[in-house]
N, C-alpha and C positions, 0 to 999 in steps of 0.2 A: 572739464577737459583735462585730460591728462598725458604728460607729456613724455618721450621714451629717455631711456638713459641717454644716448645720441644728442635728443634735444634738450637737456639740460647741461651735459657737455659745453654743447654752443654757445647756450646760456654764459655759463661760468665762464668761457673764453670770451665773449664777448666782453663782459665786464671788467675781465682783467686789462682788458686791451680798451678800454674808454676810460678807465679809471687809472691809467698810465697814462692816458694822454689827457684828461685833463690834469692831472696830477703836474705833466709836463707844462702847462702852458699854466699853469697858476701859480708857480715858480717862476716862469719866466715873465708873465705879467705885471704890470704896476697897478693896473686896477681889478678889483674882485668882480663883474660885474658879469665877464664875459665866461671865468671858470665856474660862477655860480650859475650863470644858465645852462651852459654846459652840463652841468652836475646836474641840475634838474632835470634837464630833455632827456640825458643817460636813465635816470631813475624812470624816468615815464614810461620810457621804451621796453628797458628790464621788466618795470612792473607790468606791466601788459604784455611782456611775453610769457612769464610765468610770474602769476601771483602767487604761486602757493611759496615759493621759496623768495618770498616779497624782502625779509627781515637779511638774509645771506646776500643778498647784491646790496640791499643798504649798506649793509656793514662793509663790506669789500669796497664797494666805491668812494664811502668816510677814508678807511683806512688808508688806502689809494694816495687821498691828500695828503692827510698826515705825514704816511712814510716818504713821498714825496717832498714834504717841507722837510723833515728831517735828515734826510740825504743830501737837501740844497745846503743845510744848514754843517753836515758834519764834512761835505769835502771843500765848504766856507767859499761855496757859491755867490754870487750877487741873487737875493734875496727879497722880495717888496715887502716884506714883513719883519718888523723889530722884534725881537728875542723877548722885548716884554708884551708880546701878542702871542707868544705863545700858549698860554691857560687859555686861549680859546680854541685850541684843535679841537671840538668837540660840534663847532657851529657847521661844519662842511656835515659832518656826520647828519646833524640834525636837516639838514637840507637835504640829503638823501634821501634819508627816510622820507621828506614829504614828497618827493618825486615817485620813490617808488610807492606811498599809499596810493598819489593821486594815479599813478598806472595801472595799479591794481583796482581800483575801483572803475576805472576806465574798459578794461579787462569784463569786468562783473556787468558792466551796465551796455557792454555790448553785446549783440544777438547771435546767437550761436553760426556760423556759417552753416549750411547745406550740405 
């Protein structure tokens, strides 16, 4: 299934705009528990709208965190994460991605509508 410029648009705007807000609320959280689901459900949904560009909403919604802890951190925000947990910005990443495989395979394993 192939999807028009229009709907990949959406796509990409969609992602920016989940991937801000969880970005937002795992900055302002004390536990990871609620931006980690978050970030998955986001990935599911992305992947299952379009799998083919599966790899570009992972990465966008990683990054998302990331830049999001880093702007908490550089206008010296209240932050739930200590400066030496930083070497792990890579673990939101790694959580996308399984979001958006398991969308996309969700995507694959379901029946074409009518």
């Amino acid at each position: 299934m192939r999807i028009s410029l229009w709907g990949k648009l959406f796509v990409a705007m969609l992602t920016v705009v989940l991937g801000v807000v969880v970005g937002s609320l795992d900055v302002s959280q004390v536990g990871l528990e609620l931006p980690a689901a978050l970030l998955l459900a986001s990935g599911v949904l992305l992947g299952a709208l379009n799998p083919r560009l599966a790899w570009i909403w992972a990465a966008v919604m990683g990054l998302c965190l990331v830049s999001a802890r880093a702007a908490a951190d550089a206008i010296s925000s209240h932050s739930a994460y200590a400066t030496a947990l930083m070497p792990l910005v890579l673990v939101p990443l790694f959580v996308a991605v399984a979001g958006v495989a398991a969308g996309s395979v969700l995507r694959r394993l379901a029946p074409e509508a009518p």
